[in-house]
PDB file of N, CA, C and O in Angstrom:
ATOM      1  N   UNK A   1     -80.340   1.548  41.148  1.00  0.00           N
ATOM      2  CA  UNK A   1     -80.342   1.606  42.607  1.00  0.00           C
ATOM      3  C   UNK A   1     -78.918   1.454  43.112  1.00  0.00           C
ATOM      4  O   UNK A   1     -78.115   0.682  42.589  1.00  0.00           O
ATOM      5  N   UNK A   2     -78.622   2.292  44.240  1.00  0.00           N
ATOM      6  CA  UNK A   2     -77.317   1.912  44.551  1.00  0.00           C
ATOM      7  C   UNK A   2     -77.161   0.932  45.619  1.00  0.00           C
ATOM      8  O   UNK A   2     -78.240   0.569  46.086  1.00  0.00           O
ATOM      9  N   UNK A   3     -76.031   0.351  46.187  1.00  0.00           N
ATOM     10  CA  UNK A   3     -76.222  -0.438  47.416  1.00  0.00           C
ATOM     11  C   UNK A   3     -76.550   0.321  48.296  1.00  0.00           C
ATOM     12  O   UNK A   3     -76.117   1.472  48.367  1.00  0.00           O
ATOM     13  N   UNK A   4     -77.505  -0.273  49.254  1.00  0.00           N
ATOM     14  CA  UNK A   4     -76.924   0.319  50.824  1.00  0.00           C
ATOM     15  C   UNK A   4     -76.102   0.164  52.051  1.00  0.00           C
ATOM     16  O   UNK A   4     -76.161  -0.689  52.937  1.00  0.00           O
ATOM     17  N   UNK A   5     -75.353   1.148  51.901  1.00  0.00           N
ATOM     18  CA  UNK A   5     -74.320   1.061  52.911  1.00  0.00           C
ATOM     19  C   UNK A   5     -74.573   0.151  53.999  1.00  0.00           C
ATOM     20  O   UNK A   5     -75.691   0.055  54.504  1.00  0.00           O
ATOM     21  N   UNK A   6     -73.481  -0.585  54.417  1.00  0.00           N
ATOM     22  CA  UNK A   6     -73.499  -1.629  55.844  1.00  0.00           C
ATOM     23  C   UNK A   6     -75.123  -2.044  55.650  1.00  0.00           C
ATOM     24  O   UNK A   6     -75.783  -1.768  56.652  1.00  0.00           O
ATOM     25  N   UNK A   7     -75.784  -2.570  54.701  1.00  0.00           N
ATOM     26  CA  UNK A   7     -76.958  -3.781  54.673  1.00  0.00           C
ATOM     27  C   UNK A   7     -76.192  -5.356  54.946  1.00  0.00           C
ATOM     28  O   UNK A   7     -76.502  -6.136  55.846  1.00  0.00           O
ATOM     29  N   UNK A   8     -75.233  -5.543  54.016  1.00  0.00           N
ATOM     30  CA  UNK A   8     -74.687  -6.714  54.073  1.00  0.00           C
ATOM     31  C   UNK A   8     -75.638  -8.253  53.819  1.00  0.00           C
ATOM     32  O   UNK A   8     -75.271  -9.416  53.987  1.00  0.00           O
ATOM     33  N   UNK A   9     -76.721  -7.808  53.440  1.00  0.00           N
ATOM     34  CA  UNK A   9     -77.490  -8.893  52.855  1.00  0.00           C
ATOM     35  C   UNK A   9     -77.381  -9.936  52.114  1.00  0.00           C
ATOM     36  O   UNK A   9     -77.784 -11.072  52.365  1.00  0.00           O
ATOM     37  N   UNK A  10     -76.691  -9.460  50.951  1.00  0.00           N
ATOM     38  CA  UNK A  10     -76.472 -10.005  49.826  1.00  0.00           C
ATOM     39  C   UNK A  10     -74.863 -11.186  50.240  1.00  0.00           C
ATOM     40  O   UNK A  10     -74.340 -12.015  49.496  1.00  0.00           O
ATOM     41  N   UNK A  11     -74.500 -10.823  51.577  1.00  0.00           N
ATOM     42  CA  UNK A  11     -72.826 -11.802  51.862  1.00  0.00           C
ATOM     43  C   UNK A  11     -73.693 -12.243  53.256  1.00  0.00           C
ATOM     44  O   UNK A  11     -73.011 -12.154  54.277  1.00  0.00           O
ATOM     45  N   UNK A  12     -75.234 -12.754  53.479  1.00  0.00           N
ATOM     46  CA  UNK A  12     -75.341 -12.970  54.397  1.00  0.00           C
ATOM     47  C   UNK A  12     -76.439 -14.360  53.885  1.00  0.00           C
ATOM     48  O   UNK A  12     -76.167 -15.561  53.865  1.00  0.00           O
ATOM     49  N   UNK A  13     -77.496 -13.788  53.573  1.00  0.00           N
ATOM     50  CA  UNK A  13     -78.820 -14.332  53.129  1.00  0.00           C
ATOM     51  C   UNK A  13     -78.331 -15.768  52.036  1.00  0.00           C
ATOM     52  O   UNK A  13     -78.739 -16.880  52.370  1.00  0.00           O
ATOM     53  N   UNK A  14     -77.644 -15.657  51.031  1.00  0.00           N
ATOM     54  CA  UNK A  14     -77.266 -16.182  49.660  1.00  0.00           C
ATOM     55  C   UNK A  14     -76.486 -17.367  50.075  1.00  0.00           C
ATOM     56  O   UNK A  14     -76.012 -17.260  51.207  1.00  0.00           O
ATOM     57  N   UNK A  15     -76.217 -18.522  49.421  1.00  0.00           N
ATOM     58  CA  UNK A  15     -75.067 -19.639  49.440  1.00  0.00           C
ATOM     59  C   UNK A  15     -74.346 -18.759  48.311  1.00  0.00           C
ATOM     60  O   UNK A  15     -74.902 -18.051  47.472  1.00  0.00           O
ATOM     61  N   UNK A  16     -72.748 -19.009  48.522  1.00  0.00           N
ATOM     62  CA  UNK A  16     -72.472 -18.605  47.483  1.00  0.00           C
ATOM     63  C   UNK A  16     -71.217 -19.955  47.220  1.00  0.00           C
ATOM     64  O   UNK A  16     -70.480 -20.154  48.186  1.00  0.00           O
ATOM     65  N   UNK A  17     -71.046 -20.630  46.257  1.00  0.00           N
ATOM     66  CA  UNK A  17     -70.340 -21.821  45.820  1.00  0.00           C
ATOM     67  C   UNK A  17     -68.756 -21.453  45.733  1.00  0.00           C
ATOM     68  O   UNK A  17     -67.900 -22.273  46.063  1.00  0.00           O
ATOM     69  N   UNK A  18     -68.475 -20.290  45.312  1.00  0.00           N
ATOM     70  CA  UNK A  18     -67.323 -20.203  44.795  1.00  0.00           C
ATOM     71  C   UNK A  18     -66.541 -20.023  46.319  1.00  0.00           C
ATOM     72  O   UNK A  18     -67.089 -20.014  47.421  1.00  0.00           O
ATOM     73  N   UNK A  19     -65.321 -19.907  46.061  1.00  0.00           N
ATOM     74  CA  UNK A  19     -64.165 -20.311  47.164  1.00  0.00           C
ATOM     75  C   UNK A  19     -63.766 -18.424  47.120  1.00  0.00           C
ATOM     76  O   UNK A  19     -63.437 -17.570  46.298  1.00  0.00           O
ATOM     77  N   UNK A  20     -64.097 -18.566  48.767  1.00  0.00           N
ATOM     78  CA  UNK A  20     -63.971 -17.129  49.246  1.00  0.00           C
ATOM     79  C   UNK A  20     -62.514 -17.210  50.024  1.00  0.00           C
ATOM     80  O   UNK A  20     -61.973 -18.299  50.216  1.00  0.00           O
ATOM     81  N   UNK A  21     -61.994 -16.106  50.406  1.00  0.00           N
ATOM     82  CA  UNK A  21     -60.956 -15.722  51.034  1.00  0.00           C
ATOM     83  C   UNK A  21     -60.941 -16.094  52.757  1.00  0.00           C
ATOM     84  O   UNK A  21     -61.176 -15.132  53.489  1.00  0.00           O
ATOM     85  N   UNK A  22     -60.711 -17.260  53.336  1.00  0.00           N
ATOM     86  CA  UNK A  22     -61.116 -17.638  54.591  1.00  0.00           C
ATOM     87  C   UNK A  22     -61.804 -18.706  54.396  1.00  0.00           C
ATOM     88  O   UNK A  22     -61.589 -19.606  55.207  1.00  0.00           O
ATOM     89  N   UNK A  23     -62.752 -18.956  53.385  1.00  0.00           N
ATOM     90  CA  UNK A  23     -64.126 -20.118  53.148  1.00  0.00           C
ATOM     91  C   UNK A  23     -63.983 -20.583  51.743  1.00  0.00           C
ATOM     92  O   UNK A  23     -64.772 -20.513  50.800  1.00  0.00           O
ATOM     93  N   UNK A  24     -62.615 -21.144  51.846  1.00  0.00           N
ATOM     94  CA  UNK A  24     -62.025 -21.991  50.441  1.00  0.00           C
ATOM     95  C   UNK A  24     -63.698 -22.335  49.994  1.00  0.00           C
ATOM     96  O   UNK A  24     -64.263 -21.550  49.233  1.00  0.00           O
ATOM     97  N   UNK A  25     -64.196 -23.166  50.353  1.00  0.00           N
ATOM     98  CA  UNK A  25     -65.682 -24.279  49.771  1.00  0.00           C
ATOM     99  C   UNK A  25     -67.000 -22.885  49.905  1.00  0.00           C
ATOM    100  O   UNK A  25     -68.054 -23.359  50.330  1.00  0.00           O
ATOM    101  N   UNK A  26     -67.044 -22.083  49.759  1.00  0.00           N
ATOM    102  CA  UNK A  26     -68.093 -20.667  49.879  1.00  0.00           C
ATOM    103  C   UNK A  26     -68.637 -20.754  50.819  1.00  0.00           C
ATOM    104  O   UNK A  26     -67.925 -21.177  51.730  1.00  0.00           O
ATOM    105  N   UNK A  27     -69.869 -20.500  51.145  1.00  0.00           N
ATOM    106  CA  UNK A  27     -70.585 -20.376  52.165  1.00  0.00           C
ATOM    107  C   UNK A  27     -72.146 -20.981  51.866  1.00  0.00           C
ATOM    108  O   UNK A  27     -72.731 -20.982  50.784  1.00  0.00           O
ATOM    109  N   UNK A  28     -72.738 -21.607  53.464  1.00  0.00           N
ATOM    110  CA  UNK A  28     -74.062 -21.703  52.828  1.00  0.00           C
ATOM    111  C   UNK A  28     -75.250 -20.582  53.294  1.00  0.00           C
ATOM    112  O   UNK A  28     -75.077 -19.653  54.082  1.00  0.00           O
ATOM    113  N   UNK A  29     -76.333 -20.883  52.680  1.00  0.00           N
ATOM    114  CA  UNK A  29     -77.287 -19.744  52.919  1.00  0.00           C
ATOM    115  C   UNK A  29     -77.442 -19.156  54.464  1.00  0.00           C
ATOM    116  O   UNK A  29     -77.663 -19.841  55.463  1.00  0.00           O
ATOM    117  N   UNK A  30     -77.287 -17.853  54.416  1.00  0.00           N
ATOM    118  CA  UNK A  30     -77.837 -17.840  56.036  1.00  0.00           C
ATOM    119  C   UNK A  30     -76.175 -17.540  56.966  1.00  0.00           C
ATOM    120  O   UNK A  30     -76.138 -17.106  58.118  1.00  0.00           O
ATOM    121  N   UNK A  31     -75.192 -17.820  56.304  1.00  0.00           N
ATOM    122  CA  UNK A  31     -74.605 -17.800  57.029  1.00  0.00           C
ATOM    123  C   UNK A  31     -73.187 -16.560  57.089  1.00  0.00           C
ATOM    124  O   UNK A  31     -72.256 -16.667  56.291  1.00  0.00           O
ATOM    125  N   UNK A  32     -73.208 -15.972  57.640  1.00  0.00           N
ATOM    126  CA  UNK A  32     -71.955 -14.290  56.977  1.00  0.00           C
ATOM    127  C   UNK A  32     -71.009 -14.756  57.293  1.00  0.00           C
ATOM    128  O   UNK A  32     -70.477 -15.426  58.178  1.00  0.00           O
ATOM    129  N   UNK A  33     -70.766 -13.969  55.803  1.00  0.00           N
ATOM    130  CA  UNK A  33     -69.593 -14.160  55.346  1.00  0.00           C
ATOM    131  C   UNK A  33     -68.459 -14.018  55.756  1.00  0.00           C
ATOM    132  O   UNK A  33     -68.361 -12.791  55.732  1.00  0.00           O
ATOM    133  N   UNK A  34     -67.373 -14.453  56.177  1.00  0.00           N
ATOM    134  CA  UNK A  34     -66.168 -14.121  56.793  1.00  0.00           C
ATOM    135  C   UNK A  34     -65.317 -12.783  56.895  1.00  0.00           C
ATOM    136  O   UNK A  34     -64.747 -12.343  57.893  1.00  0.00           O
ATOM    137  N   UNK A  35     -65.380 -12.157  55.405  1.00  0.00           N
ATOM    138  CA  UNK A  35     -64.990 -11.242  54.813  1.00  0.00           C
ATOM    139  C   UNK A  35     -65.953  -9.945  54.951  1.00  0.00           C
ATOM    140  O   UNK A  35     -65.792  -8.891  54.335  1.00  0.00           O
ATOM    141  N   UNK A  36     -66.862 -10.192  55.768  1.00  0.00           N
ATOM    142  CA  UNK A  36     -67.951  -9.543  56.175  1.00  0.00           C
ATOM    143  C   UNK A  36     -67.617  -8.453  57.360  1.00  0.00           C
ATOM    144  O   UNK A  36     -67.962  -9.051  58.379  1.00  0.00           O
ATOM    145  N   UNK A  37     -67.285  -7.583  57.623  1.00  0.00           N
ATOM    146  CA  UNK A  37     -66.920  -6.461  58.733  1.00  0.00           C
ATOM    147  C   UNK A  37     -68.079  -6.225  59.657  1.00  0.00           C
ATOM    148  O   UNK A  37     -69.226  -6.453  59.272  1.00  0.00           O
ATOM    149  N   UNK A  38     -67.854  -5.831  60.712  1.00  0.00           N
ATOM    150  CA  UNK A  38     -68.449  -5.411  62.028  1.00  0.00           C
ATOM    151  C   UNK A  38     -69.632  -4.376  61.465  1.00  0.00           C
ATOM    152  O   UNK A  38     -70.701  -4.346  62.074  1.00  0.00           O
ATOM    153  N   UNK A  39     -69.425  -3.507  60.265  1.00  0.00           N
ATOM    154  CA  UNK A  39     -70.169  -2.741  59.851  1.00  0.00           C
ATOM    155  C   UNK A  39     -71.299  -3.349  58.803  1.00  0.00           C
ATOM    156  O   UNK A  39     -72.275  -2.719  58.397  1.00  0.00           O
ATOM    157  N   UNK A  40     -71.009  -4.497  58.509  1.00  0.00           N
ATOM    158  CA  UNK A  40     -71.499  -5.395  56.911  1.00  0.00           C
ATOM    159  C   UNK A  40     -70.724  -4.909  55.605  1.00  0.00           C
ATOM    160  O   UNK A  40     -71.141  -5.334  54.528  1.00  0.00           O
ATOM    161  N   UNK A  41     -69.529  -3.973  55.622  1.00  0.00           N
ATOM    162  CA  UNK A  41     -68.744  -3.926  54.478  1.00  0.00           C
ATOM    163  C   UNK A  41     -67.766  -4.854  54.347  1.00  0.00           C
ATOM    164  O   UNK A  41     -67.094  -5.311  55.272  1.00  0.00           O
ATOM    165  N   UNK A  42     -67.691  -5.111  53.284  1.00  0.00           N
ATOM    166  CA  UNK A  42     -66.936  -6.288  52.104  1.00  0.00           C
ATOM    167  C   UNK A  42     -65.362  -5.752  52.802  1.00  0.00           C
ATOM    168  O   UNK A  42     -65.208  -4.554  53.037  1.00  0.00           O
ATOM    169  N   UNK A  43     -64.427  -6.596  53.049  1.00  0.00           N
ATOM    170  CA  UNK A  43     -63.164  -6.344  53.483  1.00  0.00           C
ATOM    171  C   UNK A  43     -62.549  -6.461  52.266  1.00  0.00           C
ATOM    172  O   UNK A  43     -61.746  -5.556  52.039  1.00  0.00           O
ATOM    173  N   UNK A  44     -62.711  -7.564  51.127  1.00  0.00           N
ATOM    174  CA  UNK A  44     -62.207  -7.211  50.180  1.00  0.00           C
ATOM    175  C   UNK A  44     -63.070  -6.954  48.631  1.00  0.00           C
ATOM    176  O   UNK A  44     -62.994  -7.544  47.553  1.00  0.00           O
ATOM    177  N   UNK A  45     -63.834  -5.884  49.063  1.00  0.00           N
ATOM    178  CA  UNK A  45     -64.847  -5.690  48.370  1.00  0.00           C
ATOM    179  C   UNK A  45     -63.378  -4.354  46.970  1.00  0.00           C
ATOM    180  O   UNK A  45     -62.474  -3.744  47.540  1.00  0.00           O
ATOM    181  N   UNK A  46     -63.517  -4.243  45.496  1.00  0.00           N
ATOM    182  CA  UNK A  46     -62.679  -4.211  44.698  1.00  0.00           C
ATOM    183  C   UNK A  46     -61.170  -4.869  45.074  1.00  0.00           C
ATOM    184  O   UNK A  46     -60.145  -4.186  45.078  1.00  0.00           O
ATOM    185  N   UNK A  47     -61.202  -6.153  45.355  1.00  0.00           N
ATOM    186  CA  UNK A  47     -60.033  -6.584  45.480  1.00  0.00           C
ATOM    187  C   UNK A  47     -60.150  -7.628  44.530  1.00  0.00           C
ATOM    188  O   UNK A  47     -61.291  -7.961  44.206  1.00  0.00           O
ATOM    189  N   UNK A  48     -58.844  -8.405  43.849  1.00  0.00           N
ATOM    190  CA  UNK A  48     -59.220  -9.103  42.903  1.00  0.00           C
ATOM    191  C   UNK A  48     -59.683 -10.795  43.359  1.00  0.00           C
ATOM    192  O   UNK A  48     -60.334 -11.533  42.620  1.00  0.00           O
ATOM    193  N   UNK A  49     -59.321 -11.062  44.337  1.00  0.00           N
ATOM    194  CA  UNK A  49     -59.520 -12.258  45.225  1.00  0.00           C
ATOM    195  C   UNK A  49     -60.820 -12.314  45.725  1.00  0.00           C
ATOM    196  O   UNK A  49     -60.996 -13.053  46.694  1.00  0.00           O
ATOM    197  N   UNK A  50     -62.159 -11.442  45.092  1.00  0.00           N
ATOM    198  CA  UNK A  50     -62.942 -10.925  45.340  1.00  0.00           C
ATOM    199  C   UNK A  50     -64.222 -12.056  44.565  1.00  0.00           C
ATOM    200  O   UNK A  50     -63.997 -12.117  43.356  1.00  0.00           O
ATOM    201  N   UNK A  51     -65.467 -12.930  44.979  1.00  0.00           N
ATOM    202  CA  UNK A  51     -65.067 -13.953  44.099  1.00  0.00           C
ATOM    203  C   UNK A  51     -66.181 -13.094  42.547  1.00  0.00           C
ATOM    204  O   UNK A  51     -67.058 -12.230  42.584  1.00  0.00           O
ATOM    205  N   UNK A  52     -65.691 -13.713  41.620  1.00  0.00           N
ATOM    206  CA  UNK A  52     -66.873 -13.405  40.690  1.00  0.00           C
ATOM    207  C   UNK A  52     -68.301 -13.114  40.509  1.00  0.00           C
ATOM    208  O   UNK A  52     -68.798 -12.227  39.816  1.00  0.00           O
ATOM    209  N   UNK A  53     -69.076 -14.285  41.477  1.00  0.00           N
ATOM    210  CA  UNK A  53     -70.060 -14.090  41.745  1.00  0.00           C
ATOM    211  C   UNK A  53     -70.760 -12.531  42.775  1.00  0.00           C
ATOM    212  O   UNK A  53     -71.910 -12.094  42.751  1.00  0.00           O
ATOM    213  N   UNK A  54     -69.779 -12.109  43.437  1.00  0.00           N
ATOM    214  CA  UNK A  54     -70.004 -11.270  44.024  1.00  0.00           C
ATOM    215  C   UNK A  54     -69.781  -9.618  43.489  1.00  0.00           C
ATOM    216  O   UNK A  54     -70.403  -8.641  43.907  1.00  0.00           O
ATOM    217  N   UNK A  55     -68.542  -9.638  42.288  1.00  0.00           N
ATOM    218  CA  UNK A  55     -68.462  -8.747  42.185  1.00  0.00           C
ATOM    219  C   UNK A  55     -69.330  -8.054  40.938  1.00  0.00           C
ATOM    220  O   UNK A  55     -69.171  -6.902  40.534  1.00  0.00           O
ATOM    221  N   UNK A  56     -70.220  -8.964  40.461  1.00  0.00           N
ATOM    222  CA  UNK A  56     -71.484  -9.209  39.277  1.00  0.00           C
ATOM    223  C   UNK A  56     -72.584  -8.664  40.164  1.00  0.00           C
ATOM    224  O   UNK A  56     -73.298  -8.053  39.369  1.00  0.00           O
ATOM    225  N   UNK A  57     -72.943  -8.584  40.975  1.00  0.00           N
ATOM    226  CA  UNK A  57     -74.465  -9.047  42.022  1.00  0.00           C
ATOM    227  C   UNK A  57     -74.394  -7.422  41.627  1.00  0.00           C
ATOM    228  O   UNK A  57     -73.341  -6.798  41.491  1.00  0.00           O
ATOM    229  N   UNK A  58     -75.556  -6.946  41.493  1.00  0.00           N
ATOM    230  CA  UNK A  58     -76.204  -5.464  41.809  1.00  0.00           C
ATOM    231  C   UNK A  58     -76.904  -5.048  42.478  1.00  0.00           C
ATOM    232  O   UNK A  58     -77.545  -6.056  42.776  1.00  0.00           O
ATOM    233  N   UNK A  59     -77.329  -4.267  43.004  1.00  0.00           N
ATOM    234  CA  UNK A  59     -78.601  -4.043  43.821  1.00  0.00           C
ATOM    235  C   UNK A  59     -79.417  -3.596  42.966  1.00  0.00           C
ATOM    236  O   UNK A  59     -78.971  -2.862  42.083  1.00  0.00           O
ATOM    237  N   UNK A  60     -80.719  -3.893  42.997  1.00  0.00           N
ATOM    238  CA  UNK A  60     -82.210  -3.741  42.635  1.00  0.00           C
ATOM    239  C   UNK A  60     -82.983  -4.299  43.945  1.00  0.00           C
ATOM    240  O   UNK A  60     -82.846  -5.197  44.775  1.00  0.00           O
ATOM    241  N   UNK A  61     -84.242  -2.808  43.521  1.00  0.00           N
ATOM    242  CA  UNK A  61     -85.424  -3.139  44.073  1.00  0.00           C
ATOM    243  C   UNK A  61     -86.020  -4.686  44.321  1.00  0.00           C
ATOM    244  O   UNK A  61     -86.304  -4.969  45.485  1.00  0.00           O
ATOM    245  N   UNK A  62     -86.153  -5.345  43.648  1.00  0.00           N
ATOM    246  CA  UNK A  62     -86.723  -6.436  43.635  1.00  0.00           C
ATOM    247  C   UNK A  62     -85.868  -7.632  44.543  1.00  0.00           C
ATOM    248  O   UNK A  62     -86.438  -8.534  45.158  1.00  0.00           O
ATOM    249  N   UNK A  63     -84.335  -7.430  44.485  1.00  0.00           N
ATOM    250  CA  UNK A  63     -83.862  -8.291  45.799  1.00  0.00           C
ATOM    251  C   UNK A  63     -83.520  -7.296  47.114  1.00  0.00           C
ATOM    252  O   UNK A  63     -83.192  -7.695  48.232  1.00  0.00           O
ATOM    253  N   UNK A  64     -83.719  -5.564  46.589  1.00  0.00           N
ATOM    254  CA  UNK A  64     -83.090  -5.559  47.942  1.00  0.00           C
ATOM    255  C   UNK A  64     -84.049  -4.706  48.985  1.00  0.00           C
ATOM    256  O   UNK A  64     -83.727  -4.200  50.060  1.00  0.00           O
ATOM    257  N   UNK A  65     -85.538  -4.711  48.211  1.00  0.00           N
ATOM    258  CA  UNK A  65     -86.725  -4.037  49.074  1.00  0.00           C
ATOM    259  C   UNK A  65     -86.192  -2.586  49.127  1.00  0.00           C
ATOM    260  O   UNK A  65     -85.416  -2.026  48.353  1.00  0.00           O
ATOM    261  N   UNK A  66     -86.957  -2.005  50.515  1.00  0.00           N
ATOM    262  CA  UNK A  66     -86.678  -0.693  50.962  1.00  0.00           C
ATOM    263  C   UNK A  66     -85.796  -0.967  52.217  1.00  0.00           C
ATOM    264  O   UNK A  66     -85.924   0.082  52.848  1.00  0.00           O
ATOM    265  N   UNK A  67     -85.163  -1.591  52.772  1.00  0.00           N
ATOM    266  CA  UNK A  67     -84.291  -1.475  53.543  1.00  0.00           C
ATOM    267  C   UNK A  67     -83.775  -3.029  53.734  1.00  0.00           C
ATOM    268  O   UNK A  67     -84.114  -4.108  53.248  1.00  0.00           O
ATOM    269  N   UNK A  68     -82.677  -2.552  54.791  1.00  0.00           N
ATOM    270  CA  UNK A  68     -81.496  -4.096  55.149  1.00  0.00           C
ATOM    271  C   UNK A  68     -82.259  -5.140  55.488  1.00  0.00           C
ATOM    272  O   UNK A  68     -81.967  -6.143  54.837  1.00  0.00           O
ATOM    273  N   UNK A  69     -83.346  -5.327  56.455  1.00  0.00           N
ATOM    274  CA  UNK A  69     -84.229  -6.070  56.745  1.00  0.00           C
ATOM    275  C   UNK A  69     -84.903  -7.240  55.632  1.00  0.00           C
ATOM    276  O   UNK A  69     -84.774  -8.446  55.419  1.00  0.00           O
ATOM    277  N   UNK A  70     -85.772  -5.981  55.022  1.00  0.00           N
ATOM    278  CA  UNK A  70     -86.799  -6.215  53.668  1.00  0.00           C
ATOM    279  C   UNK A  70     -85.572  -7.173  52.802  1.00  0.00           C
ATOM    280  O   UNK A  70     -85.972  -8.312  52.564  1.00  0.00           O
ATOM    281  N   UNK A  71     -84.365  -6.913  52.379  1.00  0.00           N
ATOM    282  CA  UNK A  71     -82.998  -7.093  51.773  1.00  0.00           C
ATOM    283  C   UNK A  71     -82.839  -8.472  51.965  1.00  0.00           C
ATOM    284  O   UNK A  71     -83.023  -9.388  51.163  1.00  0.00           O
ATOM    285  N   UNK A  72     -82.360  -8.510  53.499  1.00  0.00           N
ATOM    286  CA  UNK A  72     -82.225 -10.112  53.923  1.00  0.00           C
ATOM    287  C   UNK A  72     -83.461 -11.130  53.859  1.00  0.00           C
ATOM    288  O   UNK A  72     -83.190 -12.290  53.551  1.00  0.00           O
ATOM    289  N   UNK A  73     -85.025 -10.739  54.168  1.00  0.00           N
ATOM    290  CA  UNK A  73     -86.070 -11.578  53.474  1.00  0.00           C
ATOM    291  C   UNK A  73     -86.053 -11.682  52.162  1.00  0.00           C
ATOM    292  O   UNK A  73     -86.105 -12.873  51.857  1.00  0.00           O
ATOM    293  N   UNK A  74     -85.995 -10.830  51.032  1.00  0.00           N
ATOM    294  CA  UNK A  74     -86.125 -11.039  49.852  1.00  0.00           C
ATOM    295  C   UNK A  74     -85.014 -12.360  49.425  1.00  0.00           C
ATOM    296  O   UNK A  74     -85.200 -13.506  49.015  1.00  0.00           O
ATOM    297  N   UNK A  75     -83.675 -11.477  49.781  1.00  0.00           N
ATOM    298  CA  UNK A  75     -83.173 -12.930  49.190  1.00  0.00           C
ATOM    299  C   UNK A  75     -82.832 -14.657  49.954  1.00  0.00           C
ATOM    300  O   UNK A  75     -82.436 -15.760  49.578  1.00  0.00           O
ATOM    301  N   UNK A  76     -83.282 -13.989  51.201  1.00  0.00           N
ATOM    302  CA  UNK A  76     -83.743 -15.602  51.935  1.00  0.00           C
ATOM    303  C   UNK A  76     -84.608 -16.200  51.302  1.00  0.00           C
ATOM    304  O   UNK A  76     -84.363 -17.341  50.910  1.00  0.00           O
ATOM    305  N   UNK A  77     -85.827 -15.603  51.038  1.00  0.00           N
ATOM    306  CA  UNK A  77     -86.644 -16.206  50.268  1.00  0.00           C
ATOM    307  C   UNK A  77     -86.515 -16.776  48.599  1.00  0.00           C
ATOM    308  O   UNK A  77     -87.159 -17.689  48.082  1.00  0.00           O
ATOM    309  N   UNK A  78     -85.628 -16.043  48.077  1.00  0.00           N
ATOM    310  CA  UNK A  78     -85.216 -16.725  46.808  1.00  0.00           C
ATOM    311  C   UNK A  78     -84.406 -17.918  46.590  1.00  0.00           C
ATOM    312  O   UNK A  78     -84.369 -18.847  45.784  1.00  0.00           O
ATOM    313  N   UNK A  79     -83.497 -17.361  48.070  1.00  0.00           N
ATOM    314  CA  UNK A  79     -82.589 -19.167  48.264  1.00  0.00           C
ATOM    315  C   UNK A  79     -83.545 -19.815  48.338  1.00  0.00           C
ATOM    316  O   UNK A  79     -83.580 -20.524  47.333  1.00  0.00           O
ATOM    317  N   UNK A  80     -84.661 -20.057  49.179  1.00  0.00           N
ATOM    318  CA  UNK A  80     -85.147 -20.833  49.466  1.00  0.00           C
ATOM    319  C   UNK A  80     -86.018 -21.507  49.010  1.00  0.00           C
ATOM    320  O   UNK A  80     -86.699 -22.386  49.538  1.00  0.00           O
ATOM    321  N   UNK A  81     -86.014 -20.985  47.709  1.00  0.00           N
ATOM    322  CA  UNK A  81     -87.211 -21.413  46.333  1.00  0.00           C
ATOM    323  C   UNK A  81     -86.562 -22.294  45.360  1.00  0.00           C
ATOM    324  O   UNK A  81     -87.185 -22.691  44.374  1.00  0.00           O
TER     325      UNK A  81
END
């Protein structure tokens, strides 16, 4: 599956621990990401300051549904388990 363009789910829905560019201490669930654009694209999405955890994540069916919506419940709901 590929991503979908401007969903931005996955830098929205998720805590992510590691120390982002703007959000030294990461972010918690629920909350977008800094590095997050007006569109939901990654500002430094292939950049190397980019954190690990993020540049691993894939899209699949199973976290990212059939659309941005479906996307942000699925993995709200996994944080939240």
């Amino acid at each position: 599956m590929q991503c979908r363009l401007g969903c931005g789910a996955c830098c929205i829905a998720p805590s992510i621990s590691s120390s982002i560019p703007g959000m030294p201490n990461g972010k918690p669930a629920g909350e977008r990401c800094i590095q997050l654009d007006d569109n939901n694209l990654c500002k430094i999405f292939n950049q190397p300051e980019r954190p690990k955890v993020c540049r691993e994540f894939t899209a699949e069916v199973d976290f990212c549904g059939d659309s941005s919506a479906q996307a942000l419940y699925i993995i709200s709901s996994i944080e939240n388990t």
